[in-house]
C-alpha positions as a LaTeX table, in Angstrom:
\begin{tabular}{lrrr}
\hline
Residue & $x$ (\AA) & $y$ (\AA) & $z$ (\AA) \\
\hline
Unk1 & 27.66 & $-121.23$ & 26.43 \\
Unk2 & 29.08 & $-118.51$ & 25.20 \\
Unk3 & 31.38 & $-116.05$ & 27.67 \\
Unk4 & 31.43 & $-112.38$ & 27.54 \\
Unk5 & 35.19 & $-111.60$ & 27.51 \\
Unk6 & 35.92 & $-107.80$ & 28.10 \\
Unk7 & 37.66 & $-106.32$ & 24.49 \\
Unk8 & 41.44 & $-106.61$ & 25.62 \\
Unk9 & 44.45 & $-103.80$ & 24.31 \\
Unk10 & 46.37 & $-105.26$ & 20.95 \\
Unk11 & 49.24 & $-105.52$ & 23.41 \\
Unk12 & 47.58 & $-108.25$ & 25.22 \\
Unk13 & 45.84 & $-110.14$ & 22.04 \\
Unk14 & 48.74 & $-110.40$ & 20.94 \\
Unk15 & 50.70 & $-111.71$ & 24.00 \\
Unk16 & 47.26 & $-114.32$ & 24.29 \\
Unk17 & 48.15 & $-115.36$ & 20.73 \\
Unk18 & 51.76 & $-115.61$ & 21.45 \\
Unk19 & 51.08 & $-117.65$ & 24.40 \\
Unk20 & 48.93 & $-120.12$ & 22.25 \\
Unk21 & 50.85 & $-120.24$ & 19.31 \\
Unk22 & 54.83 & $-120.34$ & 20.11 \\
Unk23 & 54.69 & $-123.50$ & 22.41 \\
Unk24 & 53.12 & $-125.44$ & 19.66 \\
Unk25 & 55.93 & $-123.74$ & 17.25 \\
Unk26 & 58.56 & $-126.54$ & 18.42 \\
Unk27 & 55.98 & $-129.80$ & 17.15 \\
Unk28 & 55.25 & $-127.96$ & 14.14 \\
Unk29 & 58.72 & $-128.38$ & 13.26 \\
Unk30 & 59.28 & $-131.69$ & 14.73 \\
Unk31 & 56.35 & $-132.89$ & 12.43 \\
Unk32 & 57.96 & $-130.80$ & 9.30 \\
Unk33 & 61.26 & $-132.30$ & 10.14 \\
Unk34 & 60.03 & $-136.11$ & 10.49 \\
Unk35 & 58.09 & $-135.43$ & 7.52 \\
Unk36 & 61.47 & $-134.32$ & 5.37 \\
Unk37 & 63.22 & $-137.30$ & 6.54 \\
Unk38 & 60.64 & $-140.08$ & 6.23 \\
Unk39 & 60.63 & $-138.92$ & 2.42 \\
Unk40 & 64.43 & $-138.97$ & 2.06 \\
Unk41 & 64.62 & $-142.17$ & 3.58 \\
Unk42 & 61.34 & $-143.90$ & 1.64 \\
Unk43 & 63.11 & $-142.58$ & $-1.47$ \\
Unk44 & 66.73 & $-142.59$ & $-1.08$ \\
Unk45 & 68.08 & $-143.75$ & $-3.73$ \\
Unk46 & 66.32 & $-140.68$ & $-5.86$ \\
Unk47 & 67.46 & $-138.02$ & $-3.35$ \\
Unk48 & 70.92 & $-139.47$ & $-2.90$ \\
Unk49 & 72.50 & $-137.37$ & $-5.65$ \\
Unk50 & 70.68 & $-134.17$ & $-4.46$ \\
Unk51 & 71.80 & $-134.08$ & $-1.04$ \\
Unk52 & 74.79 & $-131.23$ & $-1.21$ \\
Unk53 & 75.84 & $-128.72$ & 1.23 \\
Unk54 & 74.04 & $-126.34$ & $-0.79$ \\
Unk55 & 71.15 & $-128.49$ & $-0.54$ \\
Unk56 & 71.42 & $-127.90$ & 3.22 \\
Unk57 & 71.22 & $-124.64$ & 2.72 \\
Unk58 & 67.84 & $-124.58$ & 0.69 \\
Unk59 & 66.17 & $-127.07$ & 3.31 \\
Unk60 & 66.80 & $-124.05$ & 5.90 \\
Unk61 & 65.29 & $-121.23$ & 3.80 \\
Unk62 & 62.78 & $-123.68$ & 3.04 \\
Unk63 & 62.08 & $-124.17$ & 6.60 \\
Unk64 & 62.29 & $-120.12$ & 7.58 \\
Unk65 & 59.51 & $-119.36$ & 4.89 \\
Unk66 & 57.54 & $-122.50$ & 6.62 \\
Unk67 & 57.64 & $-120.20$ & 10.16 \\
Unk68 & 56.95 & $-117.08$ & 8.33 \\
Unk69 & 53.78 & $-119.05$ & 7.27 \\
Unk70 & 53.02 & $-120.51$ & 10.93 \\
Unk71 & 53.15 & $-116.33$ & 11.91 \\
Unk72 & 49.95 & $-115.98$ & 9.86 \\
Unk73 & 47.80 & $-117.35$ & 12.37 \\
Unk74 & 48.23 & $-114.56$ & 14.35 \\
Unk75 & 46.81 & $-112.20$ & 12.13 \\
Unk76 & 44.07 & $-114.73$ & 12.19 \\
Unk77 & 44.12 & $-114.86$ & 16.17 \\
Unk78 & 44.08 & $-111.55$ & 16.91 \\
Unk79 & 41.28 & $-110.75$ & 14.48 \\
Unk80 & 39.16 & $-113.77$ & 15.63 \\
Unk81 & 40.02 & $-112.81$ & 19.40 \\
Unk82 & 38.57 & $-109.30$ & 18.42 \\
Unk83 & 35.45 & $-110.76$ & 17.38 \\
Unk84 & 32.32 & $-111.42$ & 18.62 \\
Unk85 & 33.38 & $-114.78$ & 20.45 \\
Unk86 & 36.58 & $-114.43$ & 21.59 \\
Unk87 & 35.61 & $-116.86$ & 24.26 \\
Unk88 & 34.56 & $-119.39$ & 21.83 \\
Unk89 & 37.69 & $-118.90$ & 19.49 \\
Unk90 & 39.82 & $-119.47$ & 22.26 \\
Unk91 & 38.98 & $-122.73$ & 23.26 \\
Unk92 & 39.17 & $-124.14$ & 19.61 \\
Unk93 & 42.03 & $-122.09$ & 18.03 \\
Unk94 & 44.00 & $-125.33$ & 18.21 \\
Unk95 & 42.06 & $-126.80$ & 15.18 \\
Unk96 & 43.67 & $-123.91$ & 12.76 \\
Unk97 & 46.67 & $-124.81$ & 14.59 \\
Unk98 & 46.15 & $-128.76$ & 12.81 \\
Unk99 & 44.66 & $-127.41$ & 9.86 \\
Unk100 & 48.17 & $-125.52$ & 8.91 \\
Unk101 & 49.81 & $-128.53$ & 10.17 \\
Unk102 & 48.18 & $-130.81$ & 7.97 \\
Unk103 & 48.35 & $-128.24$ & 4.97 \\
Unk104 & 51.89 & $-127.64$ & 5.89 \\
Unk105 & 52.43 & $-131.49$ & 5.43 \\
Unk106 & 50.24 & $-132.40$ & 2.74 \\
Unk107 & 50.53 & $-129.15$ & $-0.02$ \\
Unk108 & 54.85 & $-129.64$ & 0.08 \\
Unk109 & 54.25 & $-133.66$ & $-0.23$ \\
Unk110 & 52.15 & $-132.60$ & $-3.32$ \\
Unk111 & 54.35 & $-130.84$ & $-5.08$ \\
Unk112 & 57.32 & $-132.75$ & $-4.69$ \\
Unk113 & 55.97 & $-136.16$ & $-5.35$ \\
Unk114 & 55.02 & $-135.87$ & $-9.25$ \\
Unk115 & 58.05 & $-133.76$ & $-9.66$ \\
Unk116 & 61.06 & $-136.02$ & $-7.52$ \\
Unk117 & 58.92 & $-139.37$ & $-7.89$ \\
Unk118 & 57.40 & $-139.98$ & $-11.30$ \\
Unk119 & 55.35 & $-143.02$ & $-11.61$ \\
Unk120 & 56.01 & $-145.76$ & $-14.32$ \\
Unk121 & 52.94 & $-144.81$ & $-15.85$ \\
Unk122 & 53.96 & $-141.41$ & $-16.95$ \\
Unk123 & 57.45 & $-142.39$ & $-17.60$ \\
Unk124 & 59.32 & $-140.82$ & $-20.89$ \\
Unk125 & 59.70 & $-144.38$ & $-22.16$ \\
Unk126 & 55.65 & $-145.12$ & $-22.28$ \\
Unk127 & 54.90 & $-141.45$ & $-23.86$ \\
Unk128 & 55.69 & $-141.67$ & $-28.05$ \\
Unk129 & 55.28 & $-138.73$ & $-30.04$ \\
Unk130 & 51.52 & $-138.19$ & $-31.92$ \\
Unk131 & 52.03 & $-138.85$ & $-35.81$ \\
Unk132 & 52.09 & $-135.35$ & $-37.57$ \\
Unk133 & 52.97 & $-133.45$ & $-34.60$ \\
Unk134 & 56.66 & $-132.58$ & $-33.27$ \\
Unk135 & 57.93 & $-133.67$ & $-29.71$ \\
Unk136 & 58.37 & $-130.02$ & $-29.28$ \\
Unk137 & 54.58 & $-128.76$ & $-30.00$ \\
Unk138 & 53.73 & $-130.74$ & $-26.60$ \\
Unk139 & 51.88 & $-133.30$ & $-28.49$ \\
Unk140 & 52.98 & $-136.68$ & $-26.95$ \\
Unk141 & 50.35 & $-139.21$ & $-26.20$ \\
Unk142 & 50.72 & $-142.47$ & $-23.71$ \\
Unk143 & 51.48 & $-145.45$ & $-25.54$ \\
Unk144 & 49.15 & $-148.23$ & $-25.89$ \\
\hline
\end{tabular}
């Protein structure tokens, strides 16, 4: 059943929204964090030469544009809160809360992995260069 919620002032959306969403601010970054380390640690030896102090300071930038992204669900918040089932929206606004969790988790972990943790199977050693064509036209094939 659906409740009929009286419209509320932007003032107080947004004070709903920021009631909902900051608590759950501190676990988003515990799971972010654990994430981060349980890939340094299940590939160390790759990441060993990479960790720097100026490394350090990319992991925190990296980590302020991940809160600037958690601040988006406001904007959805507020505008689903000024819909036609506020009501409704408020008792399951935590599943866009684990939806950008799990994106949060999974799109990083995506780009990182072919990039810091080639497979064998596209190695440099198992690509050769395609007769007639140069290395540098792109035209490498796998080798059979």
């Amino acid at each position: 059943m659906i409740s009929k919620i009286p419209p509320l002032r932007f003032d107080q959306l947004l004070a709903d929204a920021a009631r909902f969403w900051e608590p759950r601010r501190i676990p988003y970054n515990l799971a972010l964090v654990a994430v981060v380390f349980i890939w340094l640690v299940a590939t160390w030896p790759h990441f060993r030469s990479a960790l720097t102090l100026s490394s350090f300071g990319i992991f925190t930038v990296l980590g302020l544009i991940a809160n600037v992204c958690y601040s988006f669900a406001y904007l959805i918040d507020i505008a689903l809160q000024s819909s036609f089932f506020p009501g409704a929206w408020r008792q399951r606004r935590w599943v866009l809360w684990l939806i950008g969790l799990i994106f949060a988790i999974v799109i990083p972990r995506s780009q990182i992995g072919p990039v810091h943790a080639p497979s064998r199977k596209y190695s440099s050693s198992a690509l050769v260069e395609r007769p007639g064509a140069g290395a540098s036209a792109g035209c490498l094939r796998r080798r059979a």
